[in-house]
C-alpha positions in Angstrom: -27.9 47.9 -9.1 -28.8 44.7 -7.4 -26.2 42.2 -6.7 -26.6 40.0 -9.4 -28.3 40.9 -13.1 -28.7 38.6 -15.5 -29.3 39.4 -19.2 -30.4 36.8 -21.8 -30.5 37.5 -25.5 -31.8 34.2 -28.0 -32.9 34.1 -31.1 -31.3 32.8 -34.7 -27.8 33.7 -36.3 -27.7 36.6 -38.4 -29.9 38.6 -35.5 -27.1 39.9 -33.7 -27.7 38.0 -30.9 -23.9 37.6 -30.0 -23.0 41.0 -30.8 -26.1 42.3 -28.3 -23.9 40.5 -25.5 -20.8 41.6 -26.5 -21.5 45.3 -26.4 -24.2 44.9 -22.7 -20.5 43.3 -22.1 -18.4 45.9 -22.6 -20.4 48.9 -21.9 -20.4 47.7 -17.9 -17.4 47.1 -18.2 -16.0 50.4 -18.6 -18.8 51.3 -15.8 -16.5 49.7 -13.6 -19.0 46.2 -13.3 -18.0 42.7 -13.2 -19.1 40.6 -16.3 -19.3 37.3 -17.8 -20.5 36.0 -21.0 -21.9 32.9 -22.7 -22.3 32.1 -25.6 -24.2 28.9 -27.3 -25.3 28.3 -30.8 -26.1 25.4 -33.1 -23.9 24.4 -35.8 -25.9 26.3 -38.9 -24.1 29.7 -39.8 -27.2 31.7 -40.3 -30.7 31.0 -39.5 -29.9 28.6 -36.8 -30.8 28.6 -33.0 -28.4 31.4 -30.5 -28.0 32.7 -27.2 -26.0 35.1 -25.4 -26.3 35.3 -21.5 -24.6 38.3 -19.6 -23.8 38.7 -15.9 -23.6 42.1 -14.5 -22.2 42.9 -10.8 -20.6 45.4 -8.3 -19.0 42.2 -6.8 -17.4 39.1 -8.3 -19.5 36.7 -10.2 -19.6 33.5 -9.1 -21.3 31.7 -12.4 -21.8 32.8 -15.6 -25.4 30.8 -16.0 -28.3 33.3 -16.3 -30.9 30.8 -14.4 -33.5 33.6 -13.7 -32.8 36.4 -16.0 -34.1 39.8 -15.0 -34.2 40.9 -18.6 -34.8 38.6 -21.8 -34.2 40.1 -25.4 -36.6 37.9 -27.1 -35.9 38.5 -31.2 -38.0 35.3 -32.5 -41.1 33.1 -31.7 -39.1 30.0 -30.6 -37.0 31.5 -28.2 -40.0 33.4 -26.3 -40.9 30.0 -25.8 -38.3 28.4 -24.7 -36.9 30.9 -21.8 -40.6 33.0 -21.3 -41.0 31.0 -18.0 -37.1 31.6 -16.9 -37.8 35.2 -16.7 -38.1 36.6 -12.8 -40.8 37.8 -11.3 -39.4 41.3 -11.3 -38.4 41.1 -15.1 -38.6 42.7 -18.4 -39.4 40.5 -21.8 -38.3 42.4 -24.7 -39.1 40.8 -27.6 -39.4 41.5 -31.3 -43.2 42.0 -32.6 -42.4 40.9 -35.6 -41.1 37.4 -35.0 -43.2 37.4 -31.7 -46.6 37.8 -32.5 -48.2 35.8 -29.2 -47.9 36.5 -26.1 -48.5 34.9 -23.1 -50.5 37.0 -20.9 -50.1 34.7 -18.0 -47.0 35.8 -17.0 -45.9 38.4 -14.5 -43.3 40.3 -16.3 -43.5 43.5 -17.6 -43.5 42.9 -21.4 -42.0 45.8 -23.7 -42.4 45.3 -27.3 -39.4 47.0 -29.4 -38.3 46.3 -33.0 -35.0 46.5 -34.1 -35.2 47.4 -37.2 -36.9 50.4 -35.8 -34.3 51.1 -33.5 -31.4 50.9 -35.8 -33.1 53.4 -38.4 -33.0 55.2 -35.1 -29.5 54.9 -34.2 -28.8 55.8 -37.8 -30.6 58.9 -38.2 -29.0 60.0 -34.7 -25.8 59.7 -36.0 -26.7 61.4 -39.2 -28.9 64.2 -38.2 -30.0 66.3 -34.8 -32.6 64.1 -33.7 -33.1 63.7 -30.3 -30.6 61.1 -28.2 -31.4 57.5 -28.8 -32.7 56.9 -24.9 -34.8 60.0 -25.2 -36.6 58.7 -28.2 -36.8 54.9 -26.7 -37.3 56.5 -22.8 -38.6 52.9 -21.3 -37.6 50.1 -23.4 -35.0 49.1 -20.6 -36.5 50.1 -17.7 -38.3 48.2 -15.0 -41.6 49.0 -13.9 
């Protein structure tokens, strides 16, 4: 791990946009990371504009801002927008095809398209059958080129 990753999630409420944060959260935590966590959301409760941003380190964390992420969950058109230039040079833009159907092709980050519906019928039919393990099914959809 490098010294400092920064995850940003955005979308609109009812995605799961917090929840995504709260569970990057809490699964380094119990590998032993340091974390922080904001949060930021407009007023509406569902439909409206939200954002999570995570910080992951071996070593303290001196702010909680995400101001080059090195991965950005992008799960609707306006959001892509918004933080598609934020992203490092390095990083990964995940985003929703659904919601974001352009893409700008002038950026150099790796760009990893993966649905979530998809992945939670997934999830679901891990839990409910012998499929193979979620990350054997979805292999690259977190990983740097």
């Amino acid at each position: 791990m490098t010294e400092r990753t920064e995850i940003v999630a955005s979308g609109f409420g009812g995605q799961g946009v917090v929840r995504l944060g709260q569970i990057l959260g809490e699964a380094a935590v119990k590998q032993g990371l340091h974390v922080t966590m904001l949060k930021s959301h407009g007023t509406e409760m569902r439909g409206g504009y939200v954002r999570s941003q995570v910080v992951l380190s071996q070593d303290l964390i001196d702010s909680p801002m995400c101001e080059t992420p090195d991965y950005f969950v992008a799960l609707s058109l306006a959001a892509y927008n918004r933080f598609k230039n934020t992203v490092a040079e390095h990083g990964v833009i995940i985003y929703d095809p659904a919601f974001v159907e352009q893409i700008d092709d002038t950026l150099y980050v790796n760009r990893k398209p993966c649905r979530p519906s998809n992945l939670l019928l997934k999830i679901l039919a891990n839990r409910f059958s012998a499929t193979p393990s979620l990350s054997e099914q979805w292999p690259n959809c977190w990983k740097k080129n």
